[in-house]
N, C-alpha and C positions, 0 to 999 in steps of 0.2 A: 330436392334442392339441386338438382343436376347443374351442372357448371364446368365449364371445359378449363382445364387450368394448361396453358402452355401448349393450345390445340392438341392437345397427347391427352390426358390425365382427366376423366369425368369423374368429378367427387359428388359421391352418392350420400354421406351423410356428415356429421360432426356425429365424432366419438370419444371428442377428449378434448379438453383445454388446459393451460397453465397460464403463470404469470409470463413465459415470455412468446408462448403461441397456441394456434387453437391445430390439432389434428382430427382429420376427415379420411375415412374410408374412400377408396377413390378405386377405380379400374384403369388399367394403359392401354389405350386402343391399340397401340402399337405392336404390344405382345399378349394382349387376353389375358391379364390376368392382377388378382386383387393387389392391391399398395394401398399403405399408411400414405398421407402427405401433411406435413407437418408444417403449417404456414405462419412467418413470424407477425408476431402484431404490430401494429402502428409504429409505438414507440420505437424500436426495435430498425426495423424496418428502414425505419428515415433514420439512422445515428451510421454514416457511412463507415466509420470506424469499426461499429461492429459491425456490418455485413460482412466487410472484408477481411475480420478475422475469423467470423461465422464459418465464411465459405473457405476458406480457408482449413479451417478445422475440422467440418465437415467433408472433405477432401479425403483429410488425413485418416480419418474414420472408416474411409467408404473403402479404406487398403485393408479393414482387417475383416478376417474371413473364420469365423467359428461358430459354432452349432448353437453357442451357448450368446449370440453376439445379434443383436437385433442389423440385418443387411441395410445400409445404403444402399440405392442402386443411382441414384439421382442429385442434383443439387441445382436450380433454376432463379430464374426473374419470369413476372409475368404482371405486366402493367404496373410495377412499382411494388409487388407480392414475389416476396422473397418466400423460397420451401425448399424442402428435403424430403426426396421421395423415400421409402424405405418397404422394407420388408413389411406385412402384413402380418401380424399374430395373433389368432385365433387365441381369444382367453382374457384374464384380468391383470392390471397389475396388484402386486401384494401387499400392497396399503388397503383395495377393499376386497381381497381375498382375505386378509388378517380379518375388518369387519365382521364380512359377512359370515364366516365361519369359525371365527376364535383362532386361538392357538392351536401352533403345529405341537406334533409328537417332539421329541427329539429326533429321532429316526428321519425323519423327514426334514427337521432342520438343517441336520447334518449335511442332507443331499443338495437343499437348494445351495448351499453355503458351499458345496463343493464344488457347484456349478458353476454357478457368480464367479469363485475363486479361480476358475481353473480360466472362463472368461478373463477375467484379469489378467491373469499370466498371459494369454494370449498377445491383450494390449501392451501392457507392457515393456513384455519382450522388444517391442517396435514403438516405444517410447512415445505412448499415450498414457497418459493419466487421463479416470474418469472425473475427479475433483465435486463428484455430487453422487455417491453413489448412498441411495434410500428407496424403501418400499416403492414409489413414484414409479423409480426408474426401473424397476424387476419383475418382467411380463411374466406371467407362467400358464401354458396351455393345459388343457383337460387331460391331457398325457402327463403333466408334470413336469414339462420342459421348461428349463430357466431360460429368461433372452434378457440381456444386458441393452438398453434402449438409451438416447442423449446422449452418448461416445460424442467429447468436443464441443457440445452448446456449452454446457459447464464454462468453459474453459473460456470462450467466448467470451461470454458474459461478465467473468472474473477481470478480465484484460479492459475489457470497457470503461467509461465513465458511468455506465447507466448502474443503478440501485432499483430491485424490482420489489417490495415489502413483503409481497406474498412468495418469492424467491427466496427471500431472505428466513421467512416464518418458517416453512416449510422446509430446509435444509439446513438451519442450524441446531438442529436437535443430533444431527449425522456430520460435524463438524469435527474434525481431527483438532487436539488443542492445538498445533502449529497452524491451522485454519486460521482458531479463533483469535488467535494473538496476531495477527498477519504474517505468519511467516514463511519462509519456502516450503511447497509444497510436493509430496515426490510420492511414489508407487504406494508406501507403508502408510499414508492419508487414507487411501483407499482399504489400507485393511482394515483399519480403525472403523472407516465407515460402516465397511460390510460387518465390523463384528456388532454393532449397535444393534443395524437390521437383525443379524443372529439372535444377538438379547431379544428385541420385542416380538420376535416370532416364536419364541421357545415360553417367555414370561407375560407378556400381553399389554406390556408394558415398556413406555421410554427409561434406560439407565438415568437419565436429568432430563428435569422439567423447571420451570420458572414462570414467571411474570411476565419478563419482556425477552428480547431474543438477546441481550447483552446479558440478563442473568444465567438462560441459560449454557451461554458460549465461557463466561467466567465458570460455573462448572464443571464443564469440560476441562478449565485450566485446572481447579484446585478441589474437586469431591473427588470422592470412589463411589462408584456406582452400589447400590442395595444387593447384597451377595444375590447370585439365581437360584440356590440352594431353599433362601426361604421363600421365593414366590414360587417355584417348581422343585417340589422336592422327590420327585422320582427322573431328573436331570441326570446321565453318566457323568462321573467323574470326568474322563475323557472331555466329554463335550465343555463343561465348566469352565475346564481350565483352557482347552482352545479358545472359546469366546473371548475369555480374561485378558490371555497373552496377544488376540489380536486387541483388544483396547489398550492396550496397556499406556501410560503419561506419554513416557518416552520411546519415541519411535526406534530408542537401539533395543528395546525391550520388547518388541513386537516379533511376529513374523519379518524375516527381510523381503521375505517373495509370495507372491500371492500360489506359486507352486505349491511351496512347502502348505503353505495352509490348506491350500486345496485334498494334497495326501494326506493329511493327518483326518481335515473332513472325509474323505474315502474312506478310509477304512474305517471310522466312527459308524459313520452310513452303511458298512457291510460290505462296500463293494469300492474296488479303484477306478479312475480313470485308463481306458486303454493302454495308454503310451504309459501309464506304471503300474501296468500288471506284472508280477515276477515272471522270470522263463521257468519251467517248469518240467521237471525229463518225468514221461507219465511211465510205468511198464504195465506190460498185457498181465492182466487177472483172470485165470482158466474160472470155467464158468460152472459152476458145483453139478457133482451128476456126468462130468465131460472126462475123459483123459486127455492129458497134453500128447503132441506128435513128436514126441522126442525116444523115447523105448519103445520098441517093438515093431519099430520102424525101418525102412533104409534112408540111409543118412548120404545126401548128394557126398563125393567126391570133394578136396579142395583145390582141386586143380580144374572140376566143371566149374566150382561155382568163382574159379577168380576168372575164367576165360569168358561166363555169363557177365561178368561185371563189365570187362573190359569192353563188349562186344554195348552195353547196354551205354556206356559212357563215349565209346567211338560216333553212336548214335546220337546220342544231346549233342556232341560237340556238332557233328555235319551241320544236325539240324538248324542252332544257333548260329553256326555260320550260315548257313542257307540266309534265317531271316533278318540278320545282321546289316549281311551281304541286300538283301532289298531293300533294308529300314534307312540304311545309312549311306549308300553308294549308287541306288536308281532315283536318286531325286533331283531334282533341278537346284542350282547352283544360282544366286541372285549375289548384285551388290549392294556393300551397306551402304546405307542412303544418308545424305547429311543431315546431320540434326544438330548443330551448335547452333544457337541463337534460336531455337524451336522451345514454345511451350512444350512440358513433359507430357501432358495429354496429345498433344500433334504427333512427337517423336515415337511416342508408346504405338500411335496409331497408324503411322509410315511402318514401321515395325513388326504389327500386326499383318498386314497385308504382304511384307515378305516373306510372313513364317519363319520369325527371327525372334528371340526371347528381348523383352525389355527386361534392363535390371540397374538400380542405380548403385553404383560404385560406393561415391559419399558426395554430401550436400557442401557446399562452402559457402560462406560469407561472400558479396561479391557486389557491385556497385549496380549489376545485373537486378532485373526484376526477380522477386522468389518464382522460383519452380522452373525456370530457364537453363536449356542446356549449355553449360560451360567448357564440356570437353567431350568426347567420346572415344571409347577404344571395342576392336579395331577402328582404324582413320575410314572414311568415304572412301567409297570405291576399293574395299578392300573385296574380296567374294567368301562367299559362307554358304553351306548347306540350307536350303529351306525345311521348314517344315522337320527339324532333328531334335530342335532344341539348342540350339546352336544359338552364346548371350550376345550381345551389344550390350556394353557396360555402359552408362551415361555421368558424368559428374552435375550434380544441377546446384545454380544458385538458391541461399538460403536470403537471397536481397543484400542490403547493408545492415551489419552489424547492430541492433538497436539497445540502450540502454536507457531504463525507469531513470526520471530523476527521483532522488530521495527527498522526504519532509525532513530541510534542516532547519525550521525554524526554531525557536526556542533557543538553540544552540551556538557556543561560542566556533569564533571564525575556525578556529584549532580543530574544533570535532565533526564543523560541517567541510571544511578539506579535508579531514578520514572519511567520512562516510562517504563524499562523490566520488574520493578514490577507492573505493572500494565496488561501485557501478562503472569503475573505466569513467570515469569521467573528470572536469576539472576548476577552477574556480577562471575563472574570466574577467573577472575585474569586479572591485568592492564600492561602494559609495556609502554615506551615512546620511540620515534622515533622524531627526528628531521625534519622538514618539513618548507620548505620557503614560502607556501601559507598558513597555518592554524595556526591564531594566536596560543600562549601558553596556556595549558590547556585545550583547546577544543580534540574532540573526533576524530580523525584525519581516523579513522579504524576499523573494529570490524570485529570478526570472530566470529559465524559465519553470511554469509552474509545478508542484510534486504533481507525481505519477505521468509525468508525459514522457512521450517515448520518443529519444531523440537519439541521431548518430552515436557512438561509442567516440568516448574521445573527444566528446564534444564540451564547451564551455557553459559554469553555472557564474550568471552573477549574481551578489549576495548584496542586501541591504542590512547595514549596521544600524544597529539604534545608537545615537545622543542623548537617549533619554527624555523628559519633558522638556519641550520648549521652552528656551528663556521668556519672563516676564518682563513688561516694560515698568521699568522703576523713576519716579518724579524725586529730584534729588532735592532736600529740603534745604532753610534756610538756615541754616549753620553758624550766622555772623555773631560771635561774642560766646560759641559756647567753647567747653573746656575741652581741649584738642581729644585727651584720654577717651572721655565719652563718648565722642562724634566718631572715633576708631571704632568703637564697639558696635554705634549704630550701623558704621559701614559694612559692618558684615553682614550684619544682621539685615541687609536687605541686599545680598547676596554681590552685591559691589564687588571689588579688589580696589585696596588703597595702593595708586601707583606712587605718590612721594609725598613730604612734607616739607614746602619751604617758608622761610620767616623772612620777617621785614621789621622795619619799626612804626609802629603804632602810635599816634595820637591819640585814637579814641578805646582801642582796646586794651585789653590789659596783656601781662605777660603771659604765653601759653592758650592764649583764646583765639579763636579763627576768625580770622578779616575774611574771607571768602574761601569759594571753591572753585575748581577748574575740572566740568564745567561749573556756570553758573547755577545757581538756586532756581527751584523752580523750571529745569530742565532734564526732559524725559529720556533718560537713558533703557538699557537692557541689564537685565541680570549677569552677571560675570566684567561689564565693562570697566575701564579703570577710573578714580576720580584721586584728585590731587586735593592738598590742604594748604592755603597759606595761612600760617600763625604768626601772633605780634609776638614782636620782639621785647614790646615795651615802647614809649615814646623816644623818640630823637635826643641823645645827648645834647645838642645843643640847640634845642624846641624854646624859643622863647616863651609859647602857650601853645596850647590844645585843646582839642574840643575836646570835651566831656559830656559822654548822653547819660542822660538823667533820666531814670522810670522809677515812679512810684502809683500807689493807690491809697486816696487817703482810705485813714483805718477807721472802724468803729470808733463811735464819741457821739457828740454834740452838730446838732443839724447847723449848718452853715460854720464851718470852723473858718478858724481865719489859719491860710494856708502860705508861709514865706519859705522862700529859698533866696541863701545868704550865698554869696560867694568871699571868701574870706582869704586876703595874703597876709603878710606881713605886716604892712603898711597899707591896707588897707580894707574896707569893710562894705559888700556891696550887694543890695537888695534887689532882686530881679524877679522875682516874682512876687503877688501881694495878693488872694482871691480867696472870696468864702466858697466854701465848698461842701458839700454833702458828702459821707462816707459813701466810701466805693467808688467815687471817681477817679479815674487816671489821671495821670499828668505824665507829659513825657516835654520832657525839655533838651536841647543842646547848646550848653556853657561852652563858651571860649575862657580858659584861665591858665593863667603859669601853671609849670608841674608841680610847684611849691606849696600850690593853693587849697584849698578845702572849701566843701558845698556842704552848707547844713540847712537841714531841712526844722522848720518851726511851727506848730500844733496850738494857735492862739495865744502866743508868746512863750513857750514852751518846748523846748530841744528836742526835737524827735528823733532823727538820723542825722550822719554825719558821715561825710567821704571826703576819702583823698584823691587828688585829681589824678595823683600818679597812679591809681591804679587801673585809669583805664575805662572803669566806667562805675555805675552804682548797683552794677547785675553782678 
């Protein structure tokens, strides 16, 4: 499948994929010789966001340098094909070395776990976290050499928008519980991680398994793992309890350093790391069968053997002076070159070519693009030995400041100004919106959106809920009923009664509604105000009044004969006269004194009877 990637790079085969890229065995025409290239997939690819924290991170990676540390040498574009060239290692990773061979010894676990660990320390020290370390990412050659491989895709990936499932399937079985809860993530994530890989390499088996990857991430928050005792019962005590203390809930419970865990795996394993092996004062053991040269001997003089001392120490010193005196004072003397405002790759490289050490001082926040130099010491144009070792310190920008916005939904105004103060951030102005799912007062919306990554210091606006939208209410026809009850109705269709005034009345009675304001029959909103006018009773000095008359005639006799009397004093008067079938209505409007009375007659016969004073026959 030959393919020139970057006119540099012919990749010779696919060796490997994942869910966020496929790696090929490749050659560098450049230097002759084998590389991984690790190329990201589509998705990936096109999300400009994460290229640039990709490359970025991948950067950061390519600065650490350990035996146990899979090398960077590379990080490119090539037609829209984003990659990572890397070191090349002969061997498998330990997901299908676990397969194909089963479980390790102890002995053996001990060692990879030493290795991984001591890789770690490495990173760390220079404030990398792996944030994915599993079987996947743990090459091991036919030697048995551990290599730590994805330093910063991890990391990538976490900071993105993007969700990869088989990302996800795959790495949360190796999920430190402050992973799986979301929470901050720091060095002791990674011991946790590696102590899982430990577990299933010694036992052959995951500490938690599940259904979906949400079961098994809530395991991680609240089981304890199947003791290793009973799936490996010729386990060192040692080794147990190391695994144990790197899983442990809480990460004050753990290893603090991936160091310490590393020595404690040393010595498990039999053997330490270099840099903690003991110093050790050995003395000469005569060899059986031999006499020592101490009796029967002649024994130098102490006065030859301190002038042999002297004589031998006058000697190193010349000498050191001798090549001191070449190393340091026959070289060419160059000036430091300016580098402010220089990418840290350009300035390392100007640098280079003087035979000047690059070294960065420290990073600051700065309005500067990241990795830009800010300051340098000595100033330009100062002069420095070539080729001695001799530093150019550099200060470099870390960009502007960035701060996540937090998810304050759900939450009142009170908790979501703690929480954006607690990211350097702040509230910016509030508005309220009506909403039928999110109680009153809670945080309904915010612009801008969670997880976006904006200036420090920068403004959140929040959307209030009002709760469900008012409804439009049709205000009913109220006229004659009893004030008490029409109060009740008003609530009850979420109204507010704004007042109640009286008048006097001809047709109503005392305490009954002549209207409303607004009118009947006109469509208001839920919470608006509506008014009551109520009769007073008729006018003191009303010479007559209407009176409205309702009835139905009642069950009886088909065609009744139906009279209404209006009846004063002095007088007797017949106004109505009609047969009629039960269940017919009548509605009439009498003019009569307030003195007067309306009877109603049932085919000569007294049915009902009303006083005009009261307004009406309802």
């Amino acid at each position: 499948m030959s393919q020139m990637l970057a006119r540099r790079y012919e990749l010779i085969e696919k060796i490997g994929e994942g869910g966020m890229a496929v790696v090929y065995k490749a050659r560098c025409t450049y230097l002759d010789r084998w590389v991984a290239i690790k190329v990201l997939r589509d998705q990936y690819a096109n999300n400009p966001e994460f290229v640039d924290r990709f490359q970025r991170e991948a950067r950061a990676a390519a600065r650490l340098a350990h035996p146990n540390i899979v090398s960077i040498y590379d990080v490119g574009e090539d037609q829209g094909q984003h990659f990572i060239v890397m070191e090349y290692v002969q061997g498998e990773n330990l997901k299908n070395y676990l397969s194909s061979r089963g479980t390790l010894s102890p002995q053996a676990v001990a060692d990879v776990g030493r290795q991984v660990a001591a890789a770690l320390a490495h990173a760390h020290c220079r404030g990398i976290i792996h944030r994915d370390i599993k079987p996947h990412n743990l090459l091991i050659t036919p030697e048995g050499q551990v290599k730590v491989t994805d330093f910063g895709i991890a990391r990538a990936a976490a900071a993105s928008s993007l969700t990869e499932t088989g990302v996800v399937l795959g790495s949360v079985h190796y999920f430190s519980p402050e992973q799986a809860r979301g929470g901050a993530v720091d060095a002791r994530s990674d011991i946790y991680a590696l102590g899982v890989v430990l577990y299933e390499l010694l036992t052959g088996e995951l500490p938690f398994t599940g259904d979906s990857p949400i079961a098994v991430a809530l395991r991680h928050l609240d089981s304890e793992p199947r003791p290793i005792t009973e799936l490996c019962s010729h386990v060192p005590e040692g080794l147990d309890q190391t695994i144990m203390k790197a899983m442990a809930k809480n990460p004050v419970d753990r290893y603090q350093t991936a160091g310490e865990l590393s020595l404690d795996l040393g010595k498990i394993a039999g053997r330490t790391t270099a840099q903690d092996e003991p110093t050790r004062i050995l003395t000469a053991t005569p060899m059986p069968g031999k006499k020592t040269a101490v009796s029967g001997q002649h024994r130098p003089s102490r006065r030859a053997v301190v002038w042999t001392t002297a004589t031998l120490l006058l000697l190193a010193v010349l000498a050191g002076t001798f090549f001191l005196f070449r190393y340091y004072f026959l070289v060419p003397v160059v000036d430091v070159p300016p580098l402010i405002g220089l990418p840290a790759e350009e300035a390392k490289r100007l640098l280079d070519e003087k035979g000047l050490v690059y070294e960065v001082l420290r990073e600051e926040y700065d309005e500067e693009a990241a990795g830009i130099v800010l300051d340098q010491y000595p100033e330009p144009g100062a002069l420095r030995k070539s080729g001695v070792g001799e530093k150019v310190k550099v200060v470099l920008s870390k960009g502007r400041e960035l701060a996540e916005v937090p998810d304050v939904r759900g939450q009142t105004q009170a908790i979501a100004e703690s929480m954006l103060s607690q990211e350097n951030l702040k509230i910016a102005g509030v508005r309220e919106e009506f909403d039928p799912v999110t109680p009153v007062g809670l945080v309904l919306g915010q612009e801008p959106a969670p997880r976006t990554q904006v200036p420090a210091g920068a403004g959140v606006t929040l959307v209030l809920s009002l709760g469900p939208p008012p409804q439009p209410v049709v205000i009913p026809d109220w006229a004659g009923e009893d004030v008490n009850l029409v109060q009740d109705e008003i609530n009850e269709l979420g109204l507010k009664l704004d007042s109640i005034k009286e008048e006097p009345s001809n047709i109503y009675s005392v305490g009954k509604v002549i209207r409303t304001d607004p009118p009947a029959e006109t469509t208001v909103t839920e919470g608006d105000n509506i008014s009551l006018i109520v009769s007073q009773g008729p006018s003191v000095d009303a010479k007559s009044v209407t009176f409205p008359l309702s009835f139905v005639v009642p069950e009886g006799p088909t065609r009744q004969l139906v009279e209404v009397w209006v009846i004063s004093e002095d007088n007797k008067q017949r106004v109505f006269n009609e047969r009629l079938e039960p269940g017919k209505k009548v509605t009439l409007s009498l003019v009569a004194s307030p003195q007067s009375k309306v009877r109603v007659d049932l085919d000569g016969q007294v049915w009902k009877e009303y006083s005009v004073s009261d307004g009406s026959s309802t």
